[in-house]
C-alpha positions as CSV (number, residue, x, y, z in Angstrom):
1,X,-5.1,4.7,10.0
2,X,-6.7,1.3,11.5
3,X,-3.8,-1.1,12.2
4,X,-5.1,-4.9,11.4
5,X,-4.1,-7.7,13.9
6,X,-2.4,-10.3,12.0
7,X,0.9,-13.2,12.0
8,X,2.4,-11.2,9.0
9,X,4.7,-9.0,11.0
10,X,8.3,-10.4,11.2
11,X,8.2,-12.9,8.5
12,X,10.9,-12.6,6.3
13,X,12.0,-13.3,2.9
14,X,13.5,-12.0,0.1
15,X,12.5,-8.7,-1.6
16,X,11.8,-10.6,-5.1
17,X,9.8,-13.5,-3.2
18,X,7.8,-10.7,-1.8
19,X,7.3,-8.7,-4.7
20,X,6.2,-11.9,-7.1
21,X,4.0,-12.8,-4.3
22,X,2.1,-10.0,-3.8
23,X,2.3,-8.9,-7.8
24,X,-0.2,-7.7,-9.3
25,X,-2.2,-6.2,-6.6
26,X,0.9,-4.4,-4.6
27,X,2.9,-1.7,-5.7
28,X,6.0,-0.7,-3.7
29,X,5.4,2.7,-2.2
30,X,7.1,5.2,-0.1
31,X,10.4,3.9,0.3
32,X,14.1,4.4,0.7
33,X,16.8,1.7,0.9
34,X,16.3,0.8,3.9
35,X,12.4,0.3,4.3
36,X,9.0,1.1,2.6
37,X,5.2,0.0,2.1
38,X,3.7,-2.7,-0.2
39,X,0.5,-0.7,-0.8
40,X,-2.8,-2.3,-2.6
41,X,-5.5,0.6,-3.8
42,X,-9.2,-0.8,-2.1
43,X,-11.0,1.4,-3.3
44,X,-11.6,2.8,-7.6
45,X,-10.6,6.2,-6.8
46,X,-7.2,5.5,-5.4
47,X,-7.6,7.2,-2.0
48,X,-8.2,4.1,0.0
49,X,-4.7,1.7,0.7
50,X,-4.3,-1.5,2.5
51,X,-0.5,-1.0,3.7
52,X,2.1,-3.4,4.5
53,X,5.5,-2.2,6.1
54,X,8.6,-3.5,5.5
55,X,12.3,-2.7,6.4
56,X,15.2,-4.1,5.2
57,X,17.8,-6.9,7.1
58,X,20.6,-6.9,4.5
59,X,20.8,-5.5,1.4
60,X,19.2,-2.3,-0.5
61,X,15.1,-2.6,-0.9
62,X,15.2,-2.5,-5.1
63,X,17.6,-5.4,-4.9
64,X,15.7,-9.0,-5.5
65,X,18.3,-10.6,-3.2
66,X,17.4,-7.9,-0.5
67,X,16.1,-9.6,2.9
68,X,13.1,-7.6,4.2
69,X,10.6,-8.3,7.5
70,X,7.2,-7.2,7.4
71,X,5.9,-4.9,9.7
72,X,1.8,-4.6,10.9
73,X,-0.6,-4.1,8.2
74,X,-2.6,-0.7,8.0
75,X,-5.3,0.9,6.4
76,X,-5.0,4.0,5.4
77,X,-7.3,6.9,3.8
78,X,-6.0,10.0,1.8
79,X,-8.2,12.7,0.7
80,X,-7.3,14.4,-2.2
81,X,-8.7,17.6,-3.8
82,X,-11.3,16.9,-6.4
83,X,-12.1,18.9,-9.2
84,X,-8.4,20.1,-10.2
85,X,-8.0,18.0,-13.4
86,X,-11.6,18.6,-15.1
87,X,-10.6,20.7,-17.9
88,X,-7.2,19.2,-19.3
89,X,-9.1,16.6,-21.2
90,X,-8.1,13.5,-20.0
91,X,-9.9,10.4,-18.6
92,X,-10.6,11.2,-15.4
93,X,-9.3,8.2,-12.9
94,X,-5.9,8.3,-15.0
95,X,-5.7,12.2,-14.6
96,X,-6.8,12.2,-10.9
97,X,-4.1,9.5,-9.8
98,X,-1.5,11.5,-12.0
99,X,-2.4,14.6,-10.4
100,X,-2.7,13.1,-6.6
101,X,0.9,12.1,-6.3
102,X,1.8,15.8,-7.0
103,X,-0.7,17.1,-4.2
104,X,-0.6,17.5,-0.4
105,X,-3.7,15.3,0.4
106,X,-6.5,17.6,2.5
107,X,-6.6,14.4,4.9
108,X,-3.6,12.0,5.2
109,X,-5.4,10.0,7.6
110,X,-9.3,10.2,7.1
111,X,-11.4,8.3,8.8
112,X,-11.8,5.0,7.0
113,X,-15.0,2.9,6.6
114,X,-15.7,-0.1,8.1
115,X,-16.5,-1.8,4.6
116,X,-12.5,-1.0,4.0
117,X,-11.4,-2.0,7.1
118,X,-13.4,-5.9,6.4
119,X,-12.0,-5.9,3.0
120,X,-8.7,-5.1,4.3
121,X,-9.1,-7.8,6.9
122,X,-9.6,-10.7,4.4
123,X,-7.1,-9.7,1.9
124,X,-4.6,-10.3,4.9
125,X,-6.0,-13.8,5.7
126,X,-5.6,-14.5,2.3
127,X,-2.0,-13.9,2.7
128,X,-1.2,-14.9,6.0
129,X,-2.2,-18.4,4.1
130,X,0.2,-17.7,1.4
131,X,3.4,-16.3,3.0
132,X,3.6,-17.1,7.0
């Protein structure tokens, strides 16, 4: 995990506002009512996340109205196994992101490149012009 220095954390705004912003390159990941990650894949193989925590003020997190803060972006790299879903027949990126979120990863936090990390950088400029 590489943390990114940035004037994202503690700006606030609605979950929808958030969500419509950040739509369609964000997903909302990991979370429970009361916090959670906006994630955004970097990489094609789905093992490669530019992370952005948030926790809720007032309000459940799959609420629009929901007020949320965001928290320090992150990168983060999961290794998964490779090799498992070669013989069911199915196109392989769909297949291997189906099978991943069933898996343990081998690495939850791998070592992540310095081309991610400078990717991960600039997407965060970009929207610490939009949003703060």
């Amino acid at each position: 995990m590489r943390p990114i220095k940035s004037s994202l954390p503690g700006t606030r705004g609605t979950f929808g506002y958030f969500r419509a912003a950040l739509q369609p390159y964000f997903t909302l990941a990991n979370w429970d009512y009361e916090q959670g990650y906006f994630d955004r894949a970097l990489d094609d193989r789905n093992m490669v996340y530019l992370r952005l925590p948030i926790k809720v003020l007032q309000g459940e997190l799959d609420s629009p109205d929901a007020w949320i803060e965001l928290g320090e972006p992150f990168v983060l790299r999961h290794v998964y196994q490779t090799g498992v879903e070669e013989d069911i027949g199915y196109y392989e990126p769909l297949a291997s992101s189906a099978m991943n979120q069933f898996q343990e990863p081998l690495d939850k936090d791998a070592e992540v490149d310095e081309r991610w990390l400078r990717k991960a950088e600039a997407i965060v400029k970009e929207l610490e012009n939009r949003l703060v």
